[in-house]
N, C-alpha and C positions, 0 to 999 in steps of 0.2 A: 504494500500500500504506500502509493507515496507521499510524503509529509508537504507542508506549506512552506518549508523551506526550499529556495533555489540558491547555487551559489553563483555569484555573477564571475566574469574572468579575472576582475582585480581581487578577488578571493574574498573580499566582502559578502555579509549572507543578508537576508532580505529578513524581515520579522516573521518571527515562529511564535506561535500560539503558544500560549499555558496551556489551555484545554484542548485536547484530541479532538478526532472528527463526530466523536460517538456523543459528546457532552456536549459541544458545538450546537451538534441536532437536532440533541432533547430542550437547549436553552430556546433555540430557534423556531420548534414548534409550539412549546409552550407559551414565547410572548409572542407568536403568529397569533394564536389562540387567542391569549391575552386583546393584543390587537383588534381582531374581530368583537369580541365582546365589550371592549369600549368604545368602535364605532357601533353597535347596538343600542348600547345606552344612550351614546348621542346620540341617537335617530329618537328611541321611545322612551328615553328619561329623560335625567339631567344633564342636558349636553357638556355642564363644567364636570359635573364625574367623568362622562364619558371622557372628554379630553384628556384628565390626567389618568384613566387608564391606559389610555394608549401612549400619553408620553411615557407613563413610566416604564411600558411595556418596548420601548425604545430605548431607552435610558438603560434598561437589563441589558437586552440586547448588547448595545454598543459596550457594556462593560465588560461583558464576557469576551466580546472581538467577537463574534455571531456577525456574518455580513453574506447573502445571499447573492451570489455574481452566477450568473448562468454558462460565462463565460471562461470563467474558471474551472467549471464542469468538464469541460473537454479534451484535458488530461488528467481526466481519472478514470 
């Protein structure tokens, strides 16, 4: 399996995750999830709740380093 790291030719390496692909996934579906459920409440609640679910559901995300690139996909 190959990792997130590349090495470039000046022997420099590019940033490597703390989290593996498998924790990555479950953070990534859980604040998807998240996500969805505070644009929910926006629509049929309190759109201020709903907002900050979904910020925070963003805010996890980007802590973990959780980044969906499709384009990334295709060396794997």
């Amino acid at each position: 399996m190959p990792d997130d790291t590349t090495q470039h030719s000046d022997g420099t390496t590019t940033y490597t995750p703390v989290f593996n692909d498998t924790v990555r996934t479950i953070i990534y579906i859980v604040t998807l999830i998240a996500g969805v459920i505070g644009l929910g409440v926006s629509a049929f609640g309190d759109p201020q709740v709903g907002a900050y679910i979904s910020s925070a559901a963003g805010i996890i995300a980007a802590a973990f380093g959780v980044t969906y690139n499709p384009m990334r996909l295709g060396g794997k």
